[in-house]
C-alpha positions in Angstrom: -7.6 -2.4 -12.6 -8.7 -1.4 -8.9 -11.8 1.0 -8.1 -10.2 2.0 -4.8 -6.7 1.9 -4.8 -5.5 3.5 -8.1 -2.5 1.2 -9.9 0.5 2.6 -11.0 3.4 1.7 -12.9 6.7 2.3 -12.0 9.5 3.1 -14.5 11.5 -0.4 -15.4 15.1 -0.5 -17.1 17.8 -2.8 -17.2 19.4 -5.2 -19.5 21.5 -8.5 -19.5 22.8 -7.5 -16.3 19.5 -7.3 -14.2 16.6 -5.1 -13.9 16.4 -1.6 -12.7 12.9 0.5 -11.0 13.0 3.7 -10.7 10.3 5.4 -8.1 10.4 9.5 -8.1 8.2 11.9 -6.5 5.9 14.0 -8.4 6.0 11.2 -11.0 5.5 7.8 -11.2 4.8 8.2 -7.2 1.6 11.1 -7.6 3.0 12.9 -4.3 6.2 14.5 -2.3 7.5 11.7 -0.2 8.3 11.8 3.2 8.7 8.9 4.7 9.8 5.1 3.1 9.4 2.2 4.6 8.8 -1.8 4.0 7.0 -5.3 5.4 9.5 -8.6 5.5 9.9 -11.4 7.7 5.9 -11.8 7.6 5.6 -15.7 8.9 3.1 -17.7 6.8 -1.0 -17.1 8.1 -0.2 -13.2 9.8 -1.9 -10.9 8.1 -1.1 -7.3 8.7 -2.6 -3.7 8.5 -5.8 -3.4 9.8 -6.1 0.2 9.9 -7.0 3.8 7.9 -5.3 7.2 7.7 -6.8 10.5 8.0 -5.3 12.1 5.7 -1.6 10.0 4.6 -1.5 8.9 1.1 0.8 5.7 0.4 2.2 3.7 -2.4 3.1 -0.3 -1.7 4.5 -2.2 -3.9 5.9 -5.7 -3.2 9.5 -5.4 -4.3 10.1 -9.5 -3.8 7.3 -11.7 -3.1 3.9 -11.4 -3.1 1.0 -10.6 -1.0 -2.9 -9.3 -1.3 -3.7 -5.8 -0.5 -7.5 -5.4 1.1 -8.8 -2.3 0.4 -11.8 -0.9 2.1 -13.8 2.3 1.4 -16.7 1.4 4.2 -19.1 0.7 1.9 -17.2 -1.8 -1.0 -14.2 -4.5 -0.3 -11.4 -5.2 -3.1 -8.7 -7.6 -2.9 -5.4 -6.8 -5.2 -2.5 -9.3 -5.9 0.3 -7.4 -4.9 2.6 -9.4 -7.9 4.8 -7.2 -9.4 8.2 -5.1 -8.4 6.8 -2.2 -11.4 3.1 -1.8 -10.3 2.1 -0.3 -6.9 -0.9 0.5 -5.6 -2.0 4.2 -4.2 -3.6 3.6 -0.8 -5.6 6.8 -0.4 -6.5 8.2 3.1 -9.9 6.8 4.4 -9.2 3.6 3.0 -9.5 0.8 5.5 -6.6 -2.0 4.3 -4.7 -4.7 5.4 -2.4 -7.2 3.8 -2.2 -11.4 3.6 -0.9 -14.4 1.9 2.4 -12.8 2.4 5.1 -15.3 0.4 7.9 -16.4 2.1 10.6 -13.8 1.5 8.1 -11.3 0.7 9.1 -7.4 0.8 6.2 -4.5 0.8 7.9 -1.6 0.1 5.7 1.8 1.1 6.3 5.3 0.1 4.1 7.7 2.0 3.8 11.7 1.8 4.0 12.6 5.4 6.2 11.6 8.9 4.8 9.0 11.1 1.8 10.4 13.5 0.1 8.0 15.4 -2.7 10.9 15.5 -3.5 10.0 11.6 -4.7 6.2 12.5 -7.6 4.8 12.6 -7.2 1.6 14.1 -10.6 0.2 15.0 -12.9 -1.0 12.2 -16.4 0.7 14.0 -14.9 3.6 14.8 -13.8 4.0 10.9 -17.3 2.7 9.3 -18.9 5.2 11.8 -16.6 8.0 10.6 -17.2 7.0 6.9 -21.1 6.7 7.4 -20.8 11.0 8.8 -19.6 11.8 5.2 
């Protein structure tokens, strides 16, 4: 269970054959997607991330691998295993994050409800806590 990044769980089928996840808008992913797009060839030690939206809401969810997802709200820190190809994790905007101890072969996959717009960033850590400490 996470207090800032809310944990979902996406829809697993399959059978002898193999497994099967199924990720749809307006359902298991809690918004209209826009934009799709994943983290691989991470080299052991990089850690990635290190910003905040505005106002973009995401999904991650390590589809091969593993990795933890830092979340930051400004005023608490949480660190989530990113484990699991059926559980993602909602990153909401005004949520500082990052990711690290990325596994070799490891695959963050990202659903987000808007286009890229370098405009949404926040990409320095005392310009975000300032921002958070005017709400």
């Amino acid at each position: 269970m996470s207090e800032l990044g809310e944990m979902i769980e996406l829809q697993a089928l399959g059978d002898s054959r193999g497994g099967l996840v199924v990720a749809e808008a307006q359902k298991n992913i809690p918004f209209e997607i826009k934009r799709v797009y994943w983290i691989h060839g991470t080299q052991e030690g990089v850690e990635r991330g290190f910003h905040a939206h505005k106002a973009l809401r995401q999904v991650a969810v390590a589809v091969s691998g593993s990795c933890e997802m830092v979340l930051d709200d400004g005023k608490n820190t949480e660190s989530i295993p990113m484990e699991s190809s059926v559980t993602g994790v909602v990153i909401e905007p005004g949520v500082w994050h990052y990711m690290k101890d990325f596994t070799a072969g490891c695959v963050l996959l990202v659903f987000a409800d808007d286009y890229y717009d370098e405009t949404d960033y926040i990409r320095k850590y005392d310009e975000f806590k300032e921002l958070k400490n005017r709400i």
